[in-house]
C-alpha positions as CSV (number, residue, x, y, z in Angstrom):
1,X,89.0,110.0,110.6
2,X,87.8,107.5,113.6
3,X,87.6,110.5,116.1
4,X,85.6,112.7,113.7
5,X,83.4,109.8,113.2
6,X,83.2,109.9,117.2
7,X,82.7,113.1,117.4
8,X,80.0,113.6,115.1
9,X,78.4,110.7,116.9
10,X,78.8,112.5,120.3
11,X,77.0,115.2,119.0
12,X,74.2,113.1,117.5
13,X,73.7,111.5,121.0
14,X,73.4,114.4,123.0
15,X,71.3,116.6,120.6
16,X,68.6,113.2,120.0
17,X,67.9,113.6,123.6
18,X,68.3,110.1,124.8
19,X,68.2,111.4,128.5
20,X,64.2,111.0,128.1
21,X,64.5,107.5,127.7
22,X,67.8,106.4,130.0
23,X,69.0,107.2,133.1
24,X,70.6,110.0,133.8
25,X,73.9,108.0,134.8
26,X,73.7,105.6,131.8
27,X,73.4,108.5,129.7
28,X,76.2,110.4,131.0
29,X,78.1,107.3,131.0
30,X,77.7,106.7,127.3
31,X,78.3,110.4,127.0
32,X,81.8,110.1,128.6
33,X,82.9,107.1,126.9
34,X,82.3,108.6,123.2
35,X,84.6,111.2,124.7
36,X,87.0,109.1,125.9
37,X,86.9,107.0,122.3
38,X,87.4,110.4,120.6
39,X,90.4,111.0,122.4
40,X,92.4,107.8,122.4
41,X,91.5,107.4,118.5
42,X,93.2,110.8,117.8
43,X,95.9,110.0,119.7
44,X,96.7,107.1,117.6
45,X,95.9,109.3,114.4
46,X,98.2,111.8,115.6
47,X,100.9,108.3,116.4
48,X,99.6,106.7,112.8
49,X,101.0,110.0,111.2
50,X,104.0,110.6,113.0
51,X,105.2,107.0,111.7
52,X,104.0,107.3,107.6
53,X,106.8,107.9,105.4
54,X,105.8,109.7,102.4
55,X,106.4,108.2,99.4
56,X,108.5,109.8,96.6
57,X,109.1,108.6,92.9
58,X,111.9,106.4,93.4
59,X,109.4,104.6,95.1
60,X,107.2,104.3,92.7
61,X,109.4,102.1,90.1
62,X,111.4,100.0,92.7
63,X,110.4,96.1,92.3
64,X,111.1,95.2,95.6
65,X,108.2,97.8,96.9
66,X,104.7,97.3,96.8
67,X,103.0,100.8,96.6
68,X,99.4,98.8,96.7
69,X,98.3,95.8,98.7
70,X,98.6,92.8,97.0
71,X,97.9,88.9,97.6
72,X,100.0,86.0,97.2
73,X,99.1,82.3,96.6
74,X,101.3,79.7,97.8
75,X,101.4,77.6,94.9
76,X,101.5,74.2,97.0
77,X,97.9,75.3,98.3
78,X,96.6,76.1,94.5
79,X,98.0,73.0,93.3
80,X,96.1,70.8,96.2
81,X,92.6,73.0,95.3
82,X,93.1,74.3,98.5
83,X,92.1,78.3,98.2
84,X,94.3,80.3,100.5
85,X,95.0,83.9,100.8
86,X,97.8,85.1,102.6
């Protein structure tokens, strides 16, 4: 998702023709470092998926997992009108 973002944004920045305002260096700077961004963040889409487990529907009705994020209030903090989320 990040390096399609980067991508796309690579794209945009060498089509709007920035060169006419920046220096040719600068530009191809910036140029190289979207590319560079682009390729680090799918390698850690490709590491991010090769480390999800999928869930299945045991998963789904066992009470010690939490399928969705969730919050907990220490109940010492509530109790002194202190507000914490952790």
């Amino acid at each position: 998702m990040l390096s399609g973002l980067l991508k796309e944004l690579r794209v945009l920045f060498l089509a709007s023709r920035c060169n006419e305002v920046m220096e040719p260096e600068a530009h191809e700077l910036f140029a190289q470092t979207l590319l560079k961004g682009t390729e680090l963040a799918e390698q850690l889409e490709r590491l991010a998926k090769s480390k999800v487990t999928p869930l299945e529907a045991s998963h789904f009705n066992d009470p010690k997992i939490a399928v969705f994020p969730t919050l907990s209030r220490g109940t010492k903090c509530i109790h002194k009108g202190i507000d914490h989320d952790t």
